[in-house]
N, C-alpha and C positions, 0 to 999 in steps of 0.2 A: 673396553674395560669399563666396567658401569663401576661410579662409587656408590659405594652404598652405606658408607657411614663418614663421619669428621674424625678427623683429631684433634684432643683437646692438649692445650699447651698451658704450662704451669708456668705463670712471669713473679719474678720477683717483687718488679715497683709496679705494680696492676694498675692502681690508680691511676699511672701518666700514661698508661697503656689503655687504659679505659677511655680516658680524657680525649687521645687521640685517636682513637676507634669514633666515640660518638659526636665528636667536634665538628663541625657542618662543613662539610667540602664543597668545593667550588662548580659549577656546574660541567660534569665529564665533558672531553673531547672524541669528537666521534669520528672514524672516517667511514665512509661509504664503500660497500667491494664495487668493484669496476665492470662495466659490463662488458661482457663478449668486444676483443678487438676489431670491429666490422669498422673500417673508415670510409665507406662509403665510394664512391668514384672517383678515383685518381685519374686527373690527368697525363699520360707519358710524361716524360722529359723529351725534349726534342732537340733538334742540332746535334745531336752526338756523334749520327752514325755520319752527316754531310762533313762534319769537322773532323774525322776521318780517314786516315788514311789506310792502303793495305799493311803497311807495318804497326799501323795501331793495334796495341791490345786490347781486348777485352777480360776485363779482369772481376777475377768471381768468386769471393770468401764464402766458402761453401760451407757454411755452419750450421750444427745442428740445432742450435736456434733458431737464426735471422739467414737469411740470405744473403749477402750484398750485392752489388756486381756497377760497373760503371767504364769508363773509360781511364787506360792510361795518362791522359793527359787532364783527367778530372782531379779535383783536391779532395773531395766525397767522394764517396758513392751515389750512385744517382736513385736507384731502386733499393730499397731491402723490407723484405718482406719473410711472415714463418715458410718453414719446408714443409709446408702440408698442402694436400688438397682436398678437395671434395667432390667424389664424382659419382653421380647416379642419373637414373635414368628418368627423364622427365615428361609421365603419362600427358601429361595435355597435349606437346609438340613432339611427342610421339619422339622423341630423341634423348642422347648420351648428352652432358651438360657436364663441365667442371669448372669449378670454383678455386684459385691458387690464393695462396697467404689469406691476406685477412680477408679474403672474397670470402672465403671458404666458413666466415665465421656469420654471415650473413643474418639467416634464419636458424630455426631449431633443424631443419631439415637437412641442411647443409653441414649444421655442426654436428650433427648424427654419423654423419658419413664422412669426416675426416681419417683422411689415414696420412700418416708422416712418411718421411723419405729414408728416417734414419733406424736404425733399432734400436729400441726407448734406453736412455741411459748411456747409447755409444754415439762417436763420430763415422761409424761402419755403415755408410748407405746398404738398407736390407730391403727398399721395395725401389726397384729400377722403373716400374713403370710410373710411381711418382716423380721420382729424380727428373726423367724427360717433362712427365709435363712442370715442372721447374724452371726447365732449360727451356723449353718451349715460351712459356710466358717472361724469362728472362729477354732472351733476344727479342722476342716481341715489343716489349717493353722498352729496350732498347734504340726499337726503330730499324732494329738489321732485316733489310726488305730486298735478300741478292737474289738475282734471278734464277739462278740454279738452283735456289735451294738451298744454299750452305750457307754458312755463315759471314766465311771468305774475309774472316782477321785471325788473328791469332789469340790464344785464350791460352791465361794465367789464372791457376784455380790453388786454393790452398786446401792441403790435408791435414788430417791431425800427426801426430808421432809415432810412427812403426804403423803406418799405416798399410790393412794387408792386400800383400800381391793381389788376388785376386780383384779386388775390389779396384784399384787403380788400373788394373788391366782390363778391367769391362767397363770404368769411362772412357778410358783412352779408347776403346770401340766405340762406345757410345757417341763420343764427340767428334772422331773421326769419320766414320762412317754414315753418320746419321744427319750432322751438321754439315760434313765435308770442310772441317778445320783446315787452315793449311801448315797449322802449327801447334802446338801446345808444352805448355809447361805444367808441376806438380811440384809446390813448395811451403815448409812449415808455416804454419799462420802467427807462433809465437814469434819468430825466426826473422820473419818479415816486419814485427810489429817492433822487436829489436834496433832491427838496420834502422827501421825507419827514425827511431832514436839514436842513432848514431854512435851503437853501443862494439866496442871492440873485443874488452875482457869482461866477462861473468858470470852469473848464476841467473838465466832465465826461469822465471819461478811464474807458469803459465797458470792460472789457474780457472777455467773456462764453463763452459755448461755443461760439458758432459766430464772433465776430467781434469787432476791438476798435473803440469808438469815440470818437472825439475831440470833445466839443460844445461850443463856450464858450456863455456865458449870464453877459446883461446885464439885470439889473433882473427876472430871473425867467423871462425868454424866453428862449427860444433859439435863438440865430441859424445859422440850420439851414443856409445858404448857406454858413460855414465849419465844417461838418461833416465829417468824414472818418472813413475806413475805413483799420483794416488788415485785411486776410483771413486774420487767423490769430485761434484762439481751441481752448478744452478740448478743442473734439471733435479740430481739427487735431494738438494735441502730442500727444492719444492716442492716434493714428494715427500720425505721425514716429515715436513711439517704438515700437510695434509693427511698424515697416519697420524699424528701426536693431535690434531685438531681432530679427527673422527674419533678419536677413544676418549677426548677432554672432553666433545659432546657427542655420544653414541645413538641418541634423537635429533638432534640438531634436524629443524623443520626444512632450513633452505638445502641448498643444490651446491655443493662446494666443490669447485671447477679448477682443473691444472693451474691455466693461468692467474687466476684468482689467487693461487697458495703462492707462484713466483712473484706477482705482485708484494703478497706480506710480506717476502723476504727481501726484495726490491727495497721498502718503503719504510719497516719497521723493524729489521734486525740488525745485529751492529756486533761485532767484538768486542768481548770484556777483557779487560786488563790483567784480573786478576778472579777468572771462573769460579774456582773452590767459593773464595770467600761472596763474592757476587751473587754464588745461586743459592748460599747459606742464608743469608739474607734478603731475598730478592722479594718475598710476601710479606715482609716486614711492611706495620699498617701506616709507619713514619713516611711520605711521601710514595707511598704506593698508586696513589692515583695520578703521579707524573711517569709511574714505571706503565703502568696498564695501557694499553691500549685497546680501544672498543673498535671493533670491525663493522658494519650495521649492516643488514641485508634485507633486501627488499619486502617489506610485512603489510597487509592491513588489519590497521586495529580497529576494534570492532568500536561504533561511533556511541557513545552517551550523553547526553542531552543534560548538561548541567542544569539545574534549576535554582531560582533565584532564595534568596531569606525566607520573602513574602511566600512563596510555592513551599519554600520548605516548613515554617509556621505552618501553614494552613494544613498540607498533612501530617504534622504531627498532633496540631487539634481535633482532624479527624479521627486519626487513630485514637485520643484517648477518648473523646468521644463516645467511637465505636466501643473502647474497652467499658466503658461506666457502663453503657446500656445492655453489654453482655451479662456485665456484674448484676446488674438491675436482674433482668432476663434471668439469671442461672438462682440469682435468690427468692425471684416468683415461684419459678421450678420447684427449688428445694421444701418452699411452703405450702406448695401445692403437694409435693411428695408427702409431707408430713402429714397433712390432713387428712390423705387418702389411709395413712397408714393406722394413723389414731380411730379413723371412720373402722379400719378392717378389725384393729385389734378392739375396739366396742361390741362389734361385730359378735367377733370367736368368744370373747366372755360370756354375754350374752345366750350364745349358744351351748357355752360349756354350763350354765346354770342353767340350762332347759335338759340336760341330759342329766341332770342328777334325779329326777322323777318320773322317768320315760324307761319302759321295757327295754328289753337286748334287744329286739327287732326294733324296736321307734328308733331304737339310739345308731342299729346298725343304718338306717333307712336315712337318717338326718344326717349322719356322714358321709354317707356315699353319696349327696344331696350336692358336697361343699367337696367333695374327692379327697376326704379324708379316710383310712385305714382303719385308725382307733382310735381312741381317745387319747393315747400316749402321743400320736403326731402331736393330735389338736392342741396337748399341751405343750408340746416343744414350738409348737409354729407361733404359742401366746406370748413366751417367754423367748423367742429369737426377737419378735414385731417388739416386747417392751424394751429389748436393750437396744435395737436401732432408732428407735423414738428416743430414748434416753441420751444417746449418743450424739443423733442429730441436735438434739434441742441444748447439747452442751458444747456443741462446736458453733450453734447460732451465738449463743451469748458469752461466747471467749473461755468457757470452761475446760477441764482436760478433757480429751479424747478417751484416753484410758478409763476405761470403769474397771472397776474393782468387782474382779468374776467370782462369786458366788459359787459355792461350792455344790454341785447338786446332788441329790439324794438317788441311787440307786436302787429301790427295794426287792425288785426280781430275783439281783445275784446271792441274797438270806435262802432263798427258799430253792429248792432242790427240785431236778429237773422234773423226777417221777410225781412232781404236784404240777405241775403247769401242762396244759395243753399246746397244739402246736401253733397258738398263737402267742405263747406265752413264752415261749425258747425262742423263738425270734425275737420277742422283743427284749428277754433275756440277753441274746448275740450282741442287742444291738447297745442295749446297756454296758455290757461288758467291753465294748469296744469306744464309746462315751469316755467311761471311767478313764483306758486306759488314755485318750486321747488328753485327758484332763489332770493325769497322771505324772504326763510328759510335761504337758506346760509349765507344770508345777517345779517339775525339776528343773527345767531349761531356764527358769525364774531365779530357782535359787541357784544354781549353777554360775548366770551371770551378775548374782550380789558376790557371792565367794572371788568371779574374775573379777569385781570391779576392788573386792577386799584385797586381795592377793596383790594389783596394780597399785593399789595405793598405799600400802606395804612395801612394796618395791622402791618407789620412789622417793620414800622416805631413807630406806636403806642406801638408795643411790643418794640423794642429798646427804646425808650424814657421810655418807664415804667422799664425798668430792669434797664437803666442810673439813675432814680430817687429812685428806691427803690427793690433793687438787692437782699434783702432776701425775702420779698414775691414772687417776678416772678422767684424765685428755688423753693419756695414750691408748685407755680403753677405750674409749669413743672413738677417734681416731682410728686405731684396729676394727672399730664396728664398723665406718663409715668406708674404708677400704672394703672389707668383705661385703657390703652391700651394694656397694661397686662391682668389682667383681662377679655377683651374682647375678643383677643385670645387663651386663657384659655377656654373661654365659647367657643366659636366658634369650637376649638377643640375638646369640651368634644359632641357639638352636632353632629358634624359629626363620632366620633366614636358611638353618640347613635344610629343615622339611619341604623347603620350597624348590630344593634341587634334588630329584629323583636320584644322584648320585651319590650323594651323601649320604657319610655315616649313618644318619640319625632318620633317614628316611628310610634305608637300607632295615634297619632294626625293626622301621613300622610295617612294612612289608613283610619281614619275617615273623613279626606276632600275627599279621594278620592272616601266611600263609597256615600257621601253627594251631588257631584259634581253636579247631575240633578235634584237636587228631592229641591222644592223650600218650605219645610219642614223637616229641618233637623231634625234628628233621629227619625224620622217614617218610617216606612216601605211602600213602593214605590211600589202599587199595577198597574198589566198589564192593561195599559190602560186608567187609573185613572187620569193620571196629561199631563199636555200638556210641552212636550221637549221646552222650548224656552231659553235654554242655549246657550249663545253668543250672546243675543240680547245687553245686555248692556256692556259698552267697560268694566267695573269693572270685571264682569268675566273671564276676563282671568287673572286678576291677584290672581288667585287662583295656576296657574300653577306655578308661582313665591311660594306659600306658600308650594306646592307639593315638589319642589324640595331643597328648604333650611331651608324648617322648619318654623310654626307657628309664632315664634317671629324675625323671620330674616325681614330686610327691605335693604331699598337701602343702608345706611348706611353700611350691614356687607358686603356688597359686594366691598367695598373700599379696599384697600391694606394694610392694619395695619398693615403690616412690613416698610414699608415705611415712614409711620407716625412715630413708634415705633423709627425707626434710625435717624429721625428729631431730635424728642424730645430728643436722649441720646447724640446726638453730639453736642446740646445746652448745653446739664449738664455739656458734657468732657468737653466743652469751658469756661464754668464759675462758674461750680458747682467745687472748690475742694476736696469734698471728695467723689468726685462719678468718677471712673476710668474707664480702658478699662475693665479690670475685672468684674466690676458692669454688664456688658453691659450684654441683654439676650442672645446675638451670642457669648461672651466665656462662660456663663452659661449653653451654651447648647451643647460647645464643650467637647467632652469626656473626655479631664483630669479637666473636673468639675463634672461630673457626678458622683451619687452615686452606681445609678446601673451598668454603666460600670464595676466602681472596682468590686463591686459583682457579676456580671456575668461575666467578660474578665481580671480582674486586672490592674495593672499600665502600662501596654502596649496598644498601640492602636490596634485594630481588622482588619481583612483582612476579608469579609465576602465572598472574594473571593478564600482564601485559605483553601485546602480542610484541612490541620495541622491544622489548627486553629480553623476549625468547629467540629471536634472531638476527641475536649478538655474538660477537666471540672476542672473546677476550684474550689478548696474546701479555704475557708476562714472561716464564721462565721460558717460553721458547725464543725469544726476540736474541736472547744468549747461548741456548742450548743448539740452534739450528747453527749458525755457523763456528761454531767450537766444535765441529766434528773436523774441518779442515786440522786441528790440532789436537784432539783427544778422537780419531775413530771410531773405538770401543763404546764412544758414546750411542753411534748407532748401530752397533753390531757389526762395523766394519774391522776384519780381521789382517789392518795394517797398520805403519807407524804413521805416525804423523808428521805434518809438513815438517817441523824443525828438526826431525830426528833422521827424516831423508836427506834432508838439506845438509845438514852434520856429516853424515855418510855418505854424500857425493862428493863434497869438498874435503873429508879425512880421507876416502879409502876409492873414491872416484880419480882422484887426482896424485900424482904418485910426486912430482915436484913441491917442492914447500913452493918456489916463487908461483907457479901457477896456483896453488892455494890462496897466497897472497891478491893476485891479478883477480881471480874471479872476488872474493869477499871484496874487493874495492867496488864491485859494482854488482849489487845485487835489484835486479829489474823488476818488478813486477808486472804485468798486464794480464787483458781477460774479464770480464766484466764479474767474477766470482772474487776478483780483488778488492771492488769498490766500498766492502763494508767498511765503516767507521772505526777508526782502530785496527784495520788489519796488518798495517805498515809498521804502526808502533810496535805491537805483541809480537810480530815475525822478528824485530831488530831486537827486542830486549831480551826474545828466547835464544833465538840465535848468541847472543850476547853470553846467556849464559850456560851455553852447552858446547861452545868453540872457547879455545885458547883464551885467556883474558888481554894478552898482549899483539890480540889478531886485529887489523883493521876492517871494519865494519862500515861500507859504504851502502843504502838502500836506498832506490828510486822509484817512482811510478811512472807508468807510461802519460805521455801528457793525454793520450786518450785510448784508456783500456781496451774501450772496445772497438773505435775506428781504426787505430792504427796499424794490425793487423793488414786490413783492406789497403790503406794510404802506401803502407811497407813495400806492398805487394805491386800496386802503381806505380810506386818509385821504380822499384828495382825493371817493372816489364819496358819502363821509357827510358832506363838506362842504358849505353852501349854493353854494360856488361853481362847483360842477359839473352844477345844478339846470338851468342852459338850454342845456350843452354837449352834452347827450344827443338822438339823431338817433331821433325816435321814428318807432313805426310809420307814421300815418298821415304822416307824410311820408316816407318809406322810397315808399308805395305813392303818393305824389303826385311826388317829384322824382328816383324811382329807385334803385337800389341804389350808385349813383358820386356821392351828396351826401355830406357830412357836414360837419359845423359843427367852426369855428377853436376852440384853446385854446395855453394856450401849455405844454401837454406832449404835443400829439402833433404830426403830422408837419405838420400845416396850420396855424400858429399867426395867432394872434388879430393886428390890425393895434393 
């Protein structure tokens, strides 16, 4: 989306509106984008695999972000790393070469060739042969080094919610077969981050990278049948905001990267309290430079060489310097031109009183001597040289310019053609086209005494009419200065139509210009058919006039409407008091009125010649708009309710007991790292608040850690006894197939 013009906004108290527009701000805050996550050589973790035993789990929050994975008896995770890799073929060592997690972010080369595990936007693994090499540098990582080949522990992996058969039924090969598991489990990762809280009754409210979800849980179960989804989560808003930042700058010179967009959302967006009125106000110029935030992206600016007073005096003495000796120089010229001209026109006199006692041949011979025709040039070439001597010598010594044209004498056009010879009807032609040319002047002279009469007539009539009745001749001004608005409005909007071959108005130049010979427009114009006689009539040219400004343009648009425009508003400043300098459209058009400046550039003016300031981005309405999709959808064209309105409908129409109504709202949990916005807690409690019962209790928590506990949930529960017969081991993997697994009540199949 390119803008291509502002809007002008009309304040009532301008002046404190003006005062804090141009009142000196403080020097912006800038942040840096982040570069590529390459952290270089990690050490393993070591001790895990010796510490050890065969009933220890290996435990692995298989997310569509991060990875994690570590030991059951760890308090962390030991590794976590993105689900991507990088793999291509490496001509020098003549070999396959891949790069996992932030290997993968290495070089540009590397980053070229990232492909993920998951399918963009789900928790649905869609490229298996990344998933392994995952798995592969997981256990690696690990230090699991068994001789067989397998893993030879047991592995607790977290899924997302309604996670599909298939997809669990080709890990479960995957890590059986290919690791030689001797055991495995598959269990919610909200579900685990839960327990791990120590939660009994409520409303788990997941809200994570790829999706949010809604679980209540009654007595530790969870009742999976009022389950719900909304399909927004981290990876979606950092995408949103990477689409609302390429159309805020549709040139934008830098490279604006996935990660880069989750970053801004990371670091710089936050929940508003109260959206409507927030984002109604949000380019407001009253503390706009603490709402702005400036991105800055790697630039070089091109280097200039400040110079000091002294360097700058000295050329500005040269310059004027230089200007005198020009002046000196162009005045030599001009008296040199003069003298030549005075020498020529001495000259042609001289000459013209040697032809008045010289034969028809002396007189023809002496002309054609000097490449004159007749003696009628010789006289117009006397009389052009004394009025530019006359001219010159009156602009030397500060007189007017204008000389007073003398009326010349035509004598040819008295006498009739049958007396002249045929030197004498040409010069007759040529007389007669003189006259007319002198003709004109003449009119065009007194024409512009009568416009300056008739003007100044006007203005009198207008002064007496505003002296007799001073509120209609404001409302007339006023009506004039609107229509003259409007006109360049229109006038604007048609010159940027012509520039789109699609448009109306280009469409119409296209059609005059298919029409232009054919004296049946819109027929088709057979070879041969019609006789060309375009340009007979003087009317047809004024089609070229329609060619180039448009069907409804006349001589009218081709007036200066700025000009008019600053007529009209310097009458209002003089006698209109409530119409200011501020009203006027040259400060409505200056950038600390503009709406879109603040949304593109902020409260500072723009350099569009500095290369800092061209790559910049500037986040303001999105820092609000990007996570207020959790609670208005529609914002991004998502065709669901939102989080409070699901939330309201698993707990009214989810749950069919009032007390378990009661039990869940006592404990409403949040985790998932798409929770951690600023305000998210509040606005969930106080919406909630006000779309359930007013006499419902309302208890809301945060996980103490969004995003670890998850992984920690998951460690608890696999070093617990009670996850001892919930494990789907090998030999029944190879007895009842890879689509078994046994109930529990954290993952998706729960225990009766």
């Amino acid at each position: 989306m390119t803008i291509t013009s502002a809007q002008y906004i009309n304040h009532g108290s301008s002046a404190n509106h003006s005062d804090i527009r141009l009142s000196p701000k403080p020097p912006p805050r800038i942040w840096n984008s982040i570069e590529p996550p390459f952290k270089g050589y990690q050490s393993p973790p070591l001790g895990g695999y010796v510490q050890s035993s065969r009933k220890t789990a290996v435990v692995i929050d298989n997310g569509a972000s991060l990875l994690r994975a570590g030991w059951s008896f760890d308090k962390s995770p030991r590794i976590a790393f993105p689900a991507t890799v990088a793999r291509y073929r490496d001509r020098k060592i003549n070999r396959t070469v891949s790069y996992v997690g932030y290997n993968a972010y290495a070089d540009a080369t590397t980053r070229g060739q990232i492909r993920n595990a998951f399918e963009p936007g789900t928790s649905i693994v869609g490229n298996w042969d990344v998933m392994e090499g995952l798995l592969d540098y997981t256990f690696a990582s690990l230090g699991i080094t068994a001789e067989d080949g397998g893993v030879g522990r047991p592995i607790v992996m977290t899924e997302p919610v309604a996670n599909l058969g298939y997809s669990r039924k080709t890990m479960t090969e995957l890590l059986f077969e290919c690791y030689s598991a001797p055991s495995i489990s598959f269990g919610i990762d909200s579900l685990f981050s839960y327990r791990f809280n120590k939660g009994r009754h409520g409303l788990v409210v997941s809200s994570s990278h790829t999706a949010t979800h809604l679980i209540p849980v009654l007595d530790s179960k969870p009742v999976l049948s009022s389950a719900t989804r909304l399909n927004w989560g981290g990876f979606h808003g950092a995408d949103y905001l990477l689409k609302l930042v390429k159309l805020k700058y549709p040139t934008f010179p830098g490279k604006l990267t996935e990660y880069q967009t989750e970053d801004m959302v990371r670091s710089h967006c936050y929940i508003s309290q109260d959206y409507d009125r927030e984002i109604a106000s949000f380019l407001d110029w009253s503390g706009l430079e603490d709402r702005d935030h400036i991105i800055q992206y790697p630039f070089t600016e091109q280097v200039i060489i400040e110079k000091s007073e002294e360097e700058l005096a000295r050329i500005a003495e040269r310059k004027r310097e230089g200007g005198r000796r020009l002046q000196e120089q162009a005045a030599k010229m001009r008296l040199e031109k003069l003298v030549r001209k005075e020498q020529t026109l001495e000259y042609y006199k001289s000459l013209q009183e040697q032809l008045a006692n010289q034969t028809k041949k002396e007189i023809k011979r002496l002309l054609d001597g000097d490449e004159f025709k007749d003696e009628a040039q010789l006289e117009r070439t006397i009389q052009d040289l004394e009025k530019s001597i006359r001219k010159a010598r009156n602009k030397d010594v500060g007189g007017p310019e204008n000389i007073e044209e003398v009326e010349p004498s035509y004598p040819l056009l008295d006498i009739a053609d049958e007396n002249l010879d045929e030197a004498g009807l040409k010069e007759k032609r040529h007389q007669r086209l003189m006259k007319s040319g002198y003709e004109a002047r003449v009119r065009a002279k007194v024409e512009k005494e009568l416009e300056k009469a008739r003007i100044a007539e006007q203005e009198r009539l207008d002064n007496e009419r505003r002296e007799t009745d001073i509120d209609s001749w404001l409302e007339e001004r006023r009506a004039a200065r609107l229509t003259l608005l409007q006109r360049i409005k229109e006038r604007d909007r048609l010159k940027a139509d012509l520039g789109n071959r699609k448009s109306l108005a280009s469409q119409i130049r296209m059609k005059t210009l298919a029409n232009l010979a054919s004296d049946q427009p819109g027929k088709k114009r057979r070879r041969g058919g019609d006789d060309d006689n375009f340009g007979a009539n003087d009317d047809d040219w004024g089609v070229y006039r329609t060619v180039a400004t448009g069907e409804h343009s006349d001589d009218e648009e081709e007036e200066d409407l700025g000009a008019g425009l600053k007529g009209v508003e310097a009458q209002l400043l003089k006698y209109d008091p409530s119409f200011n300098e501020n009203n006027t459209l040259e400060a409505q058009s200056d950038w600390t009125q503009s709406l879109v400046h603040a949304f593109l550039r902020g409260p500072r003016p723009f350099d569009p010649e500095s290369q800092q300031e061209a790559h910049q981005i500037h986040l303001n309405v999105e820092r609000i708009r990007v996570p207020e999709v959790v609670f208005q959808p529609s914002i991004a064209g998502l065709d669901q309710a939102g989080i409070v309105e699901i939330a309201a409908g698993v707990i009214n129409h989810g749950l069919a007991k009032e007390q378990d109504q009661i039990s869940v709202l006592g404990d409403i949990f949040l985790t998932g790292g798409n929770t951690l916005f600023t305000g998210f807690d509040e606005r969930l409690k106080r919406e909630l608040r006000a779309a359930l019962p007013i006499e419902a209790p309302i208890k809301l928590r945060k996980a103490k850690d969004p995003i670890l506990d998850a992984w920690r949930g998951a460690a608890q529960w696999a070093a617990g006894a009670e996850s001892n017969q919930r494990f789907v081991t090998r030999e029944e993997f190879q007895e009842k197939g890879s689509e078994y697994m046994k109930e529990h009540n954290l993952g998706n199949a729960t225990a009766a």
